[in-house]
C-alpha positions, 0 to 999 in steps of 0.5 A: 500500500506505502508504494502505491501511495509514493507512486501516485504521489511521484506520478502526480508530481511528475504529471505538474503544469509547466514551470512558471516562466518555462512554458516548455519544461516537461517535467513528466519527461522519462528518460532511462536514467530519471525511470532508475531514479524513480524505481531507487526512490520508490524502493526506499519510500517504505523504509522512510515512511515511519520517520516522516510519520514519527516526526523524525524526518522532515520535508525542506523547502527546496525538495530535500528530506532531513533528520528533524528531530534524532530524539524519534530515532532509537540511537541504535538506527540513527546511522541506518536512518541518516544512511536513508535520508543521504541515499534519497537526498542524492535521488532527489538531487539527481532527479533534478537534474535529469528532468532539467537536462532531458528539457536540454536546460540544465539551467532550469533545475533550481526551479525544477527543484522548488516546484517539487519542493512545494508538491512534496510538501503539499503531497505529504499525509497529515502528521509530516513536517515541513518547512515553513517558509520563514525556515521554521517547521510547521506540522501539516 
């Protein structure tokens, strides 16, 4: 059930109107490398999904995960967790990057990268934290 909620969540993203100010960005582009990325991503959402709900693991702004509160970690996984949390940043950045560079404008990836910022954290379940936009974190 987790997976078919990430995929239509990341389908969902992937399915956005164009970019503000780039009306030819296509970002449901699929392309060898983005469909890798997606399946990496996809396989790890389960593994993540009970520290978004705990509250240990927050959303950013610019379309990133951290450890938002360690204390909801058992010590004993916190260097499993952190291993998660790098492991689905480096996806996340290479997603951005991919979608930017498959529309042959890798200029266009920092507002690639804020536009899923914003989906990830309008997609998430109640209970997940986000960051604000004064950088605070706000409970959705």
């Amino acid at each position: 059930m987790v997976s078919s909620i990430f995929r239509a969540a990341l389908l969902m993203l992937l399915s956005l109107m164009p970019l503000a100010g780039h009306a030819q960005a296509n970002i449901e582009i699929d392309t060898p490398a983005i469909a890798s990325i997606k399946r990496s991503m996809q396989q790890r959402h389960s593994q993540l999904e009970p520290y978004y709900s705990s509250g240990a693991i927050g959303l950013t702004r610019d379309g990133l995960i951290v450890m938002r509160d360690a204390n909801a970690v058992p010590l004993a996984a916190r260097q499993s967790v952190n291993g998660l949390i790098a492991a689905e940043n480096q996806d996340r950045n290479a997603l951005y990057r991919e979608i930017a560079r498959a529309n042959s404008h890798p200029e266009w990836e920092s507002d690639i990268r804020s536009t899923f910022g914003q989906r990830w954290i309008e997609l998430a379940r109640s209970g997940w934290w986000y960051q604000g936009a004064d950088g605070g974190w706000v409970r959705k």
